[in-house]
C-alpha positions as CSV (number, residue, x, y, z in Angstrom):
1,X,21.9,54.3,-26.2
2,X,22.7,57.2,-27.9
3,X,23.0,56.8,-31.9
4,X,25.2,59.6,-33.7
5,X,24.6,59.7,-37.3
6,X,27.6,59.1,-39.6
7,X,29.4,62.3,-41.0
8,X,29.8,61.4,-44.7
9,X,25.5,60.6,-44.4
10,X,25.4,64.0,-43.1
11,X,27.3,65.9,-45.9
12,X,25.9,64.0,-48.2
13,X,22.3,65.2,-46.7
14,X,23.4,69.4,-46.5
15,X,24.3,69.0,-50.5
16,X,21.1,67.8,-51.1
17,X,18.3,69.3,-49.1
18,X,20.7,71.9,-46.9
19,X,22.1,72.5,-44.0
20,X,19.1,73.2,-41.6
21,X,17.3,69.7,-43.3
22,X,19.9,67.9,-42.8
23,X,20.5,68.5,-39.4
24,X,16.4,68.2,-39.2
25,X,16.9,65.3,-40.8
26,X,19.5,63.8,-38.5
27,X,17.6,64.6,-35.3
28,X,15.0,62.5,-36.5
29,X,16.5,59.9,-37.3
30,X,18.2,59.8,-33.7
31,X,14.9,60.5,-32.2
32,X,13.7,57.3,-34.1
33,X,16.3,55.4,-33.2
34,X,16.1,56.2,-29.5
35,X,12.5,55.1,-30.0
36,X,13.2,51.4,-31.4
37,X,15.8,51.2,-28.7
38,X,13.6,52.3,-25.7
39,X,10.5,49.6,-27.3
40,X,13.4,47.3,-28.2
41,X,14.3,46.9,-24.2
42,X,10.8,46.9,-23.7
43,X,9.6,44.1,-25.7
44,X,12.7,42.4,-24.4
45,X,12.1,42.9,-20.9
46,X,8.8,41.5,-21.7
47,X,9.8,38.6,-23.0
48,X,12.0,37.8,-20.4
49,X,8.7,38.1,-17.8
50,X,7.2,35.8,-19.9
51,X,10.1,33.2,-20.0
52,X,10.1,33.5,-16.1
53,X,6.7,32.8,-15.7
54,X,6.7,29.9,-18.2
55,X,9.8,28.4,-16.6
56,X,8.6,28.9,-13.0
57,X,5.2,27.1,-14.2
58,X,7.0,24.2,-15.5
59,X,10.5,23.7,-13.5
60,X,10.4,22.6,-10.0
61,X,11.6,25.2,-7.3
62,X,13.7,24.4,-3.9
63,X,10.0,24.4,-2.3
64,X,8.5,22.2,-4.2
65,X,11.5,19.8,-3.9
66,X,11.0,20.3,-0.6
67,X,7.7,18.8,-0.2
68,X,8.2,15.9,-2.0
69,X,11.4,15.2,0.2
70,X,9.2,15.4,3.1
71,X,6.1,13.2,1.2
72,X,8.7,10.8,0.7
73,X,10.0,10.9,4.4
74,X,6.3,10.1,5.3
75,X,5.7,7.4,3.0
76,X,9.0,5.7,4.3
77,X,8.5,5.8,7.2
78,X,4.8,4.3,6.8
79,X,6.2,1.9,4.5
80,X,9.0,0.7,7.5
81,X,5.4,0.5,9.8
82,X,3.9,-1.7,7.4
83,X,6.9,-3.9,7.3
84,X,7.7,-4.4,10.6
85,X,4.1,-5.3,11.5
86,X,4.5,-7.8,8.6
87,X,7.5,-9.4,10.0
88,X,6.2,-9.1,13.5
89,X,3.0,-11.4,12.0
90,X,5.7,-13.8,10.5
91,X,7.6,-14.2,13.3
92,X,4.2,-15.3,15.8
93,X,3.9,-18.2,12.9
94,X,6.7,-19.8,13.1
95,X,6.9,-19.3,16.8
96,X,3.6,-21.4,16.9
97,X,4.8,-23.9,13.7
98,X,7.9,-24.4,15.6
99,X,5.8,-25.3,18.9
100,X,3.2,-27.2,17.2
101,X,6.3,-28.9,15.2
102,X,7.7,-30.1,18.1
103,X,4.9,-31.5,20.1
104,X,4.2,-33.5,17.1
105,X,7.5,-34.8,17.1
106,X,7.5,-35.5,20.7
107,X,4.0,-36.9,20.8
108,X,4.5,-39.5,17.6
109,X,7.6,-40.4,18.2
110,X,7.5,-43.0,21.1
111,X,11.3,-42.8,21.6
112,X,10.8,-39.1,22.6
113,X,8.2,-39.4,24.7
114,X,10.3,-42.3,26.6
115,X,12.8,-40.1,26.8
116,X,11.2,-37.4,28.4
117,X,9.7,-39.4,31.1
118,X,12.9,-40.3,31.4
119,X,13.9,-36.7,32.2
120,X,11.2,-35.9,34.1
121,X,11.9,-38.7,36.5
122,X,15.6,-37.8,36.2
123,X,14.7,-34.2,37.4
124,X,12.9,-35.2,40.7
């Protein structure tokens, strides 16, 4: 960006060192202005690098996400093994409770086994 230096400065500069000064005077200080801006983008460009890096260290990208969605897919679906072997394990127990249940029943309970002599004779 170009910086133009005011005219009243550069009056004031020609009555008090001259013409040629002044105008020496004025380049300079353009030159050094054109410096600060040129190491002004600089050091902000820089900073901005730095800012990227630090943020992309720190913030999770779509990549990232993307392997924990896909950890988490995996550890569902091991999690669903798990229980269905758990409720397969469940279900042989009281399958054989529910057996063992009711031979007891029919066994002890004279009525019951009368009655399924009863049926057995019934069914010939």
């Amino acid at each position: 960006m170009a910086y133009v230096i005011d005219y009243e400065l550069l009056e004031k500069l020609e009555q008090k060192v001259g013409k040629e000064e002044a105008k020496k005077i004025a380049q300079t200080i353009e030159l050094i202005y054109n410096e600060l801006d040129k190491k002004s983008e600089s050091l902000a460009q820089q900073k901005k690098l730095e800012l990227k890096d630090e943020l992309t260290k720190e913030l999770a990208t779509k990549a990232d996400i993307d392997i924990l969605y896909q950890k988490l897919e995996l550890l569902k679906t091991e999690l669903e093994a798990k229980i269905e072997k758990e409720v397969l394990k469940l279900d042989r127990k009281f399958t054989i409770m529910f057996i063992v249940l009711a031979f007891l029943i029919i066994f002890i309970n004279k009525d019951a086994i009368e009655l399924i002599i009863k049926l057995l004779s019934f069914a010939k």
